[in-house]
Each structure stands twice: as C-alpha cells, then as structure tokens.
C-alpha positions in Angstrom: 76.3 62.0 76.3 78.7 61.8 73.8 76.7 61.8 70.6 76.9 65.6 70.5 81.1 66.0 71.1 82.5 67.5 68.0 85.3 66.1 66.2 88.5 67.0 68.3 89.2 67.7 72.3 86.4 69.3 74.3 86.1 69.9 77.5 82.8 70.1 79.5 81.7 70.8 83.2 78.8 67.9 84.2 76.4 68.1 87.8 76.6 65.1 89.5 73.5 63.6 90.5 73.2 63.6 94.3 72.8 66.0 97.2 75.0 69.2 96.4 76.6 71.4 98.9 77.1 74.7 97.9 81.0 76.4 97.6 81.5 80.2 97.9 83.7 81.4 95.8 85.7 84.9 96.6 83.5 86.7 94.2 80.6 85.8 95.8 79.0 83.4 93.5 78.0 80.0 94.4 79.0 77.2 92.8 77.5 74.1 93.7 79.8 70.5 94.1 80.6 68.1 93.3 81.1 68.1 89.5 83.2 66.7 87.5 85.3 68.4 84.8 85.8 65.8 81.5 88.2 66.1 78.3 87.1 64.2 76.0 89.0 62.9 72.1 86.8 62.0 69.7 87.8 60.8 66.4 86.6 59.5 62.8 85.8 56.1 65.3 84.4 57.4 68.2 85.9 58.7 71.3 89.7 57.8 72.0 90.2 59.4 75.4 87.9 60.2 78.2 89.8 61.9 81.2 87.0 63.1 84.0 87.7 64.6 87.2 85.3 65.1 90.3 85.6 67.8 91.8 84.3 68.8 95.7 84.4 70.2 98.7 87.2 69.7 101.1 88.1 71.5 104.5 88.1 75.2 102.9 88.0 75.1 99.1 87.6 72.9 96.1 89.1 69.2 95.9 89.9 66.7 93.2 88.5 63.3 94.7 88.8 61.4 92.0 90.2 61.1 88.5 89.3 58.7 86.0 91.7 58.1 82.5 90.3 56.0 79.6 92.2 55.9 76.1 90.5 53.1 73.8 94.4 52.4 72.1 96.3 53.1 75.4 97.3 55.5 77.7 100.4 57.7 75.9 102.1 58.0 79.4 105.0 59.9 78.3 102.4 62.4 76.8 100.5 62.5 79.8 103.8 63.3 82.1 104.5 65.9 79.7 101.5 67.6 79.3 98.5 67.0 81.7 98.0 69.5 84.0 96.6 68.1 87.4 95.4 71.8 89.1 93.5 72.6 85.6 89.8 70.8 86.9 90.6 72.6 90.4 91.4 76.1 88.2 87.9 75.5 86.6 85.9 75.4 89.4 87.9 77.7 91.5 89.0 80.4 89.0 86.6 80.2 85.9 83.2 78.7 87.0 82.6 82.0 89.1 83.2 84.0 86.2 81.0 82.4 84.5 78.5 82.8 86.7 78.9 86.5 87.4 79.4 87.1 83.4 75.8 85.5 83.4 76.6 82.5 81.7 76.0 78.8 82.4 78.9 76.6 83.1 77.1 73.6 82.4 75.9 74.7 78.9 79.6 75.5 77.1 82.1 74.2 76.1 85.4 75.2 78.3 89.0 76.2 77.0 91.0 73.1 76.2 94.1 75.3 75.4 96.0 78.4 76.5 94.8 78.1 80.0 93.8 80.1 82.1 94.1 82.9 79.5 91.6 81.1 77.2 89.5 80.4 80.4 89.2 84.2 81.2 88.9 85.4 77.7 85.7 82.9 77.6 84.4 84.7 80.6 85.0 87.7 80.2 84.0 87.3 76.7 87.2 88.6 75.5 90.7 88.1 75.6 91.4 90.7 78.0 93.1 89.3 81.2 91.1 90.5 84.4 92.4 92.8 87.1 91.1 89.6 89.3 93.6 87.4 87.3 96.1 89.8 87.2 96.0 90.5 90.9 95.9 86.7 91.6 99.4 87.1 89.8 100.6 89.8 91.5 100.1 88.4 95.0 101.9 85.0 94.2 104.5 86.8 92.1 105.2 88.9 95.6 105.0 85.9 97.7 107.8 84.0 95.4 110.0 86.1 94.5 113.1 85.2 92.5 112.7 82.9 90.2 108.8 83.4 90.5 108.4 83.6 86.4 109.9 79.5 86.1 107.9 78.1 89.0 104.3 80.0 87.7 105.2 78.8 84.2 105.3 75.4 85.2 102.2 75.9 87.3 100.1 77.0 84.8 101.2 75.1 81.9 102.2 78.5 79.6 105.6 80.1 79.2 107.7 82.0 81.6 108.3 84.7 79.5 103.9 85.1 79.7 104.1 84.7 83.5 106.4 88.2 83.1 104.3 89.9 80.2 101.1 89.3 83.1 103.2 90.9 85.8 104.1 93.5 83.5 100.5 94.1 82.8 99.4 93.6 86.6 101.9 96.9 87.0 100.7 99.1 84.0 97.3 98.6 85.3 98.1 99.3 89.0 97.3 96.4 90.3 100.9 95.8 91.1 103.9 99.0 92.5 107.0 99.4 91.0 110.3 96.8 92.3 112.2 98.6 94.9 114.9 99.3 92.4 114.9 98.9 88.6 115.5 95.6 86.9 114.5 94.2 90.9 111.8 91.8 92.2 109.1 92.7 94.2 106.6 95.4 95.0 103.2 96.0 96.4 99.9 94.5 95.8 98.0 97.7 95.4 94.5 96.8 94.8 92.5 94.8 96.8 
C-alpha cells in the first residue's frame, strides 16, 4: 500500500472493505461510506507518520468514527495542536468527494490536496484554481449567519487566513452570489443564489 507513496506528505481516500451504505450529497452525487481519509510522511527511511480517519454515516451526514495517529520517532504534539485540522477528513467527503465525482473523476485514484485547503481541494476539482459559486455560496451563508467577527472564527475553521476568508466574501459579492452590507464598511447581506 505504501510502496507507491512518493517522497513527502500525500493524502489519499481508501474504500473500506465491507457492506457500504450510500451518502447523498447536496449535489446529488453519491458517495459511498465508510472510507477512510489517510496522510501519510514518507521519508529517505520509510514512512514516519501515518494519520487515517474513517469516515461514515451518522444520523444526517458524514461522521469521523475513528482516527488513528502513528509517527515511527513520536507524536510532535505541539505540532499537532497547532496544525492538524480535525473537520479536514469530514470537508473531503462532504465538500470535495462530490466534486470529484460530478467533475468525472475518481476519488479513489488521486492523490488529494495536502495544503491550502479547501482552495487546493476545489481547484483539484474543478481542475483549476477557480473557487466555485458552490464554495463561495457555502461562504456566503455562514458569513450571514455569523456576523461580526465572522472573518476570525472561518479562519480558524478552515485552517487559512482571515484576511482569505474576506477576499472569498468579497468574491462571493462580485459574482452575486452574495448583496451588498446594508451600509458601506457594514456586515451582512443576502444570499442571493440558491
């Protein structure tokens, strides 16, 4: 299984072998669970970390049942509070999965975004860097629905920076997806597209 992971960090999606049940997801593709999402290190001696995640159903959407962590020199804990995202094998399945599967391409035969997402996850399917009006109106209703202080709290979320959180609101606006604030230099407005 390993034998073919390049040098560096990958990330792949794997079937798990079993009786599937079948998720529909709000584009209308069908994803079938559980999987499990991995991130795998592989150095000069092998591979040095091995994080997987199942992922399956739970009462109305996608659930993280289990999460493995293997480091062959020891788990950098401080690293890992830092920087491991919990929601990103959930965003996968959820967000990118679908995309892949309406884009036509298989989600079990590619190697998925281990940086910059989700913006690396929907320029891979997409096949572009172009940020979807999906994503962007995935933005726009949880921008609406925070309010102040919306730009720190999405940031954190989704592991980026808060001033990309505004550029995507920005964007959600110039495209429509999004009205103008009530008042200039305000929060708000209204989710135009549906």
């Amino acid at each position: 299984m390993d034998e073919d992971r390049p040098p560096g960090v990958s990330s792949r999606l794997v079937r798990v072998a079993g009786t599937t049940r079948p998720w529909n997801a709000g584009n209308g593709e069908q994803v079938d669970l559980p999987v499990v999402v991995d991130y795998v290190v592989v150095d000069e001696r092998g591979v040095a970390v091995r994080i997987e995640a199942t992922v399956d159903h739970g009462a109305h959407r996608p659930v993280v049942t289990s999460m493995s962590f293997h480091s062959r020199d020891g788990l950098d804990l401080d690293r890992l509070q830092r920087e491991f995202r919990w929601r990103t094998p959930i965003d996968i399945v959820e967000r990118l999965v679908p995309r892949m599967l309406e884009a036509g391409i298989d989600p079990f035969d590619q190697d998925l975004p281990v940086t910059g997402f989700p913006e690396a996850a929907l320029g891979l399917a997409r096949g572009r860097g172009e940020l979807s009006d999906a994503f962007l109106r995935e933005i726009a209703e949880e921008y609406v629905r925070l309010g102040r202080g919306y730009a720190k709290r999405m940031a954190l979320e989704r592991n980026v920076a808060p001033r990309t959180v505004v550029s995507w609101v920005v964007k959600a606006r110039e495209r429509g997806i999004l009205g103008p604030a009530p008042k200039p230099g305000a929060a708000g407005g209204d989710v135009l597209r549906t």
